[in-house]
PAGU-681305 format. One line per field, with one value per atom (N, C-alpha, C, CB): atom name; residue number from 1; y, x, z. Coordinates in steps of 0.001 Angstrom, whole numbers, plus 500000, padded with zeros to 6 digits. Glycine has a CB too. Layout:
site	c(CA|...)
pos	c(NUM|...)
py	c(Y|...)
px	c(X|...)
pz	c(Z|...)
This chain:
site	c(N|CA|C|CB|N|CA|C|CB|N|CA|C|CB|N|CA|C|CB|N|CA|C|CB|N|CA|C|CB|N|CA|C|CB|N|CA|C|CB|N|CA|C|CB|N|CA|C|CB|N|CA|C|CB|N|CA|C|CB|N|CA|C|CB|N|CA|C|CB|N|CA|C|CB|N|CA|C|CB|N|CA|C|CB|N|CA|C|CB|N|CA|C|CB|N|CA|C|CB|N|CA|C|CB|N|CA|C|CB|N|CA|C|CB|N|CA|C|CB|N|CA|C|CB|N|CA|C|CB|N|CA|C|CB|N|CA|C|CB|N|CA|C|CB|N|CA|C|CB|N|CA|C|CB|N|CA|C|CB|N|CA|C|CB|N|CA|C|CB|N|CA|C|CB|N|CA|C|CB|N|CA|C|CB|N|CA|C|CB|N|CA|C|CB|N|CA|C|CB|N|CA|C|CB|N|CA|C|CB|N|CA|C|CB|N|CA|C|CB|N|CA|C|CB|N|CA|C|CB|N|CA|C|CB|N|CA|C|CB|N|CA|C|CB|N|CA|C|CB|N|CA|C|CB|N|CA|C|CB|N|CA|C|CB|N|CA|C|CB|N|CA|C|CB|N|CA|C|CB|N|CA|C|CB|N|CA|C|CB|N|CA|C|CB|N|CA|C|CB|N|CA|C|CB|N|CA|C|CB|N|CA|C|CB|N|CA|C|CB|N|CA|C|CB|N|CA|C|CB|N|CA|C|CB|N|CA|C|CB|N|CA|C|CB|N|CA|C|CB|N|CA|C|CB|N|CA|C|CB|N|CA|C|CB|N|CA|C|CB|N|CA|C|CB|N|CA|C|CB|N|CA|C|CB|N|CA|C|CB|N|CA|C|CB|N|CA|C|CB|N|CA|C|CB|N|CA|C|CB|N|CA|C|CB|N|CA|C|CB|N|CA|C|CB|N|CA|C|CB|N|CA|C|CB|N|CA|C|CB|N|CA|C|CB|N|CA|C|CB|N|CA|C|CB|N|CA|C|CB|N|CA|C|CB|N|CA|C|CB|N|CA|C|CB|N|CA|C|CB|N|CA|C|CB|N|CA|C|CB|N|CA|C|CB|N|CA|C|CB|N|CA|C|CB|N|CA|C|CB|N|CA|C|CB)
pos	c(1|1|1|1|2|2|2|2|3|3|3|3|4|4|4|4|5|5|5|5|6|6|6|6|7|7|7|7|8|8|8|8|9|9|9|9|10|10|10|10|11|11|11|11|12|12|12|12|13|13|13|13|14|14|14|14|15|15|15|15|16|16|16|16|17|17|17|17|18|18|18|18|19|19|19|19|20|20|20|20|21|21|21|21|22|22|22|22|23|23|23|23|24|24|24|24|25|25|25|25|26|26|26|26|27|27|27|27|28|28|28|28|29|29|29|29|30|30|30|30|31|31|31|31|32|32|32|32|33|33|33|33|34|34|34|34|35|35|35|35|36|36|36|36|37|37|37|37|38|38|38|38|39|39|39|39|40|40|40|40|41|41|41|41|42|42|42|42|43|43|43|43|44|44|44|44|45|45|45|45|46|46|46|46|47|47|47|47|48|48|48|48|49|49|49|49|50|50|50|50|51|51|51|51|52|52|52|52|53|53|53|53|54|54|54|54|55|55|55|55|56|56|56|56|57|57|57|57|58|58|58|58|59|59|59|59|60|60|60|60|61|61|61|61|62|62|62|62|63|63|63|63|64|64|64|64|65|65|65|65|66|66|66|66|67|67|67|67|68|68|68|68|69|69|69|69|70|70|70|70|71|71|71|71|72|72|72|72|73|73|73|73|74|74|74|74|75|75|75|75|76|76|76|76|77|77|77|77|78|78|78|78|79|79|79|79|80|80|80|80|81|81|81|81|82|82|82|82|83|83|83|83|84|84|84|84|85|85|85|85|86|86|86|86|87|87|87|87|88|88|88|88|89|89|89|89|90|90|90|90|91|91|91|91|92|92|92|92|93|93|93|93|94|94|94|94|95|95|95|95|96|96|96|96|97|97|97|97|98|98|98|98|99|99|99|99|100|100|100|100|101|101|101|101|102|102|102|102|103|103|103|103)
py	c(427333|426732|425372|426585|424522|423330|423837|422705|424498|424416|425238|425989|425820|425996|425151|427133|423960|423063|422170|422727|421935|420930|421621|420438|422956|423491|423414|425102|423440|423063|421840|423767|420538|419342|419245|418857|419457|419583|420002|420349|421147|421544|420613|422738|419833|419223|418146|419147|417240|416089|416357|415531|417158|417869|417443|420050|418306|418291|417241|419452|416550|415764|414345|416295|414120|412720|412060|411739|411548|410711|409753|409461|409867|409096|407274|409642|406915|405339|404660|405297|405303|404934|405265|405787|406535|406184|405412|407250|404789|404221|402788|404476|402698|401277|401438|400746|402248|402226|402147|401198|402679|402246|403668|401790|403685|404468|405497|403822|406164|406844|408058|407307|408442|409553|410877|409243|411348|412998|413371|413883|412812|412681|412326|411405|411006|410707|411429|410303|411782|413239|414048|414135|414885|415610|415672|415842|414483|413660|413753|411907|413112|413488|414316|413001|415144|416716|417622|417340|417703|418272|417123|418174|415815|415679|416025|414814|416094|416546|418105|415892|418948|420119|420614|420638|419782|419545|419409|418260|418340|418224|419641|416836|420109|421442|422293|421705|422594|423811|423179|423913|422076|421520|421883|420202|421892|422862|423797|423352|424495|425791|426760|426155|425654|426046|425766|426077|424717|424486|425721|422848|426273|427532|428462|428335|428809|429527|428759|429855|427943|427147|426968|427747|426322|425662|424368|425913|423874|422127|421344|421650|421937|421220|420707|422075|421692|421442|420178|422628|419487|418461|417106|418336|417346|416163|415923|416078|416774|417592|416690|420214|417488|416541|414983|416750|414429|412565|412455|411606|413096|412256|411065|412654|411308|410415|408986|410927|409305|408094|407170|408522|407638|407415|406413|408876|407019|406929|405557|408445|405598|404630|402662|405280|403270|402369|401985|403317|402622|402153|401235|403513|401250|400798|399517|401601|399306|398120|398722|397103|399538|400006|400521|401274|399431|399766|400493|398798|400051|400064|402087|397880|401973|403563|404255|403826|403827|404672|405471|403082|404199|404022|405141|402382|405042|406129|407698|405719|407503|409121|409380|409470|408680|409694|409660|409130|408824|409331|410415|408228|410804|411889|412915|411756|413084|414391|414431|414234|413653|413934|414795|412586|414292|414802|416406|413862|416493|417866|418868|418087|418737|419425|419091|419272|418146|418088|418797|416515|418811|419296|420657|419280|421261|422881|423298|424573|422710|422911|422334|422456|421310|420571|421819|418396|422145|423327|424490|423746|425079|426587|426246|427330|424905|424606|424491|423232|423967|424188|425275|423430|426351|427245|428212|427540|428010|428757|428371|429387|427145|426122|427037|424394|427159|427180|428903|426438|429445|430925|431534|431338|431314|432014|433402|430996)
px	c(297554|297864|298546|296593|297986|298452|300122|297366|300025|302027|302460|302620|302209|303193|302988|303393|302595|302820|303373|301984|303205|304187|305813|303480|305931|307417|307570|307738|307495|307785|307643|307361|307160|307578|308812|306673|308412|309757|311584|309376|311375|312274|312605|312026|311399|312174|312199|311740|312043|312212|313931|310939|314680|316053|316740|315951|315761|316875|316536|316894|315581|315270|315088|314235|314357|314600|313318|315785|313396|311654|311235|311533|310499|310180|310125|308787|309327|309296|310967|308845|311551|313206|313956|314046|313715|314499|314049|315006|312955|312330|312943|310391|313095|313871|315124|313372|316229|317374|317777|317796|317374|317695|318304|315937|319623|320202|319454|321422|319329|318553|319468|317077|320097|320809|320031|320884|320994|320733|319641|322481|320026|319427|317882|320239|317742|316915|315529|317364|316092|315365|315250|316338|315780|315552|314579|316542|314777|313630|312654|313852|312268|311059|310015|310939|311260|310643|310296|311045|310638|310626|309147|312435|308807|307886|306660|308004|306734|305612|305456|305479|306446|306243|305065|307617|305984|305029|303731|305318|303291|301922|301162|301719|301721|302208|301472|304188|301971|302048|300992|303826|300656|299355|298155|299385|298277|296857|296852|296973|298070|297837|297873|298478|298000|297199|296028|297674|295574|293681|293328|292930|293686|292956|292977|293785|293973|293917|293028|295364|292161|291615|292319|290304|293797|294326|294564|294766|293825|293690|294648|293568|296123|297367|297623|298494|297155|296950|296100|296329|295312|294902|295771|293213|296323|297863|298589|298758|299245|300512|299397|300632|298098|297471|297697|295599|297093|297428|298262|297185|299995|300757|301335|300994|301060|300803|300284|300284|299167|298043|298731|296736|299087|300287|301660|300894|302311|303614|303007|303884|301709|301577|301170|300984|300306|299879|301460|298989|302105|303356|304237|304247|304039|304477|303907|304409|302402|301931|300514|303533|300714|299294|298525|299519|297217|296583|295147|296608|295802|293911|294488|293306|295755|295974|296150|297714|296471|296564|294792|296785|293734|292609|291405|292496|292189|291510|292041|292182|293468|294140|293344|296164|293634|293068|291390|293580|290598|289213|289250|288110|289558|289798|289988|290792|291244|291782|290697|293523|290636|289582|288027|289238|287827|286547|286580|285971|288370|288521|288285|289520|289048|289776|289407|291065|288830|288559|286944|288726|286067|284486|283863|284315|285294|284686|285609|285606|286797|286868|285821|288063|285471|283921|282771|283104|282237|281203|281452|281007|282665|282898|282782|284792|283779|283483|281955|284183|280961|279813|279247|279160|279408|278867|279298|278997|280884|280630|280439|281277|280137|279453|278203|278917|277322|276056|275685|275452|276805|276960|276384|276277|276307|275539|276758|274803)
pz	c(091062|092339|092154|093170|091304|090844|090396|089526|089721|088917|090512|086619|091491|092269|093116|092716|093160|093904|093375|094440|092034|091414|091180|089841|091291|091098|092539|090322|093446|094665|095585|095097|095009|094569|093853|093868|092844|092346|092845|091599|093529|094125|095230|094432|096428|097428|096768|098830|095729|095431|094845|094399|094739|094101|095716|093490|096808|098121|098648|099266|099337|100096|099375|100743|098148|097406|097491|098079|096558|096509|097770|095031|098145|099410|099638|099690|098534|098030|098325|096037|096876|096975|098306|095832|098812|099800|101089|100110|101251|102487|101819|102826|100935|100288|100044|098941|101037|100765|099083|101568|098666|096856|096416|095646|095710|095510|094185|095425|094078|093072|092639|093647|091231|090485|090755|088861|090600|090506|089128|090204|087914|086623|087283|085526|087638|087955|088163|088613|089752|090672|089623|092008|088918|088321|086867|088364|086533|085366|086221|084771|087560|087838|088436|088028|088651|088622|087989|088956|086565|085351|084737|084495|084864|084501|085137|084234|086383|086895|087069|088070|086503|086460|085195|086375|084716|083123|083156|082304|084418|084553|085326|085394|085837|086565|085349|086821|084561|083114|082223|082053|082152|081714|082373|081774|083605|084741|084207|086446|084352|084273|083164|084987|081633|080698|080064|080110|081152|081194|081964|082212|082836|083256|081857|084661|081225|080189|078910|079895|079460|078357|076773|078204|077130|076506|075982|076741|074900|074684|075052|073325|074707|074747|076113|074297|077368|078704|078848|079359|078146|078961|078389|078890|077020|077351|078016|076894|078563|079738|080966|079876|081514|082903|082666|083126|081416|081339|081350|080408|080823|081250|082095|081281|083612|084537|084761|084997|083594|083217|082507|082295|081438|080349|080598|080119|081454|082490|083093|083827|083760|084196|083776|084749|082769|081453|081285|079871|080728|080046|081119|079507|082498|083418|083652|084292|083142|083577|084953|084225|085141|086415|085557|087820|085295|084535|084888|083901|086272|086940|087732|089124|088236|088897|087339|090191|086379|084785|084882|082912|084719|084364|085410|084454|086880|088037|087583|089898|087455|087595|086331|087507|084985|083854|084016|082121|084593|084591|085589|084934|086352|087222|086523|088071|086146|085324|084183|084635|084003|082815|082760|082444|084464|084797|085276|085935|086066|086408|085676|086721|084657|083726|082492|083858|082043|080741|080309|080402|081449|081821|081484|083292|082517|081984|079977|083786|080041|078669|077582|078379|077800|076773|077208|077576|078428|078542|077889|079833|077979|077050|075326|077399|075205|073718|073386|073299|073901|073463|073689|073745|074529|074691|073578|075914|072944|071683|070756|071327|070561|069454|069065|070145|070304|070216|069950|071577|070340|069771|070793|068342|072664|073326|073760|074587)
């Protein structure tokens, strides 16, 4: 559910344009839009290879966190990744112990 909402984000952020920039008249590239649709698709395909209890999927979810740290928001870096972390990182730690423990 998560990646078809981020590929369809994706898609109107292509036609219609990021909302922030354009409420600030600020001219924004085509490249642009499209860089940030492809990254959050990404975060997109990271969900939805934590459903397939895929490890690599919970890099792909922090990105965001990441993106943001690197930006200087340390405190929205510090909420989104304890979040994702709690979503998505919880039931992958429960199955890993559950076959730890060999049940």
């Amino acid at each position: 559910m998560l990646l078809t909402v981020a590929v369809l984000a994706a898609v109107a952020v292509l036609f219609v344009g990021p909302g922030p920039d354009g409420a600030r008249s600020e001219q924004l590239s085509s490249t642009a839009a499209m860089g940030l649709a492809v990254f959050w698709m990404l975060v997109g395909v990271g969900a939805y290879l934590l459903t397939r209890r895929r490890p690599i999927g919970l890099a792909l979810v922090v990105l965001p966190a990441i993106l943001w740290a690197v930006q200087g928001a340390f405190a929205m870096a510090a909420i989104y990744a304890a979040f994702a972390l709690l979503v998505f990182a919880t039931p992958l730690i429960l199955v890993w112990r559950e076959v730890r423990r060999g049940v």
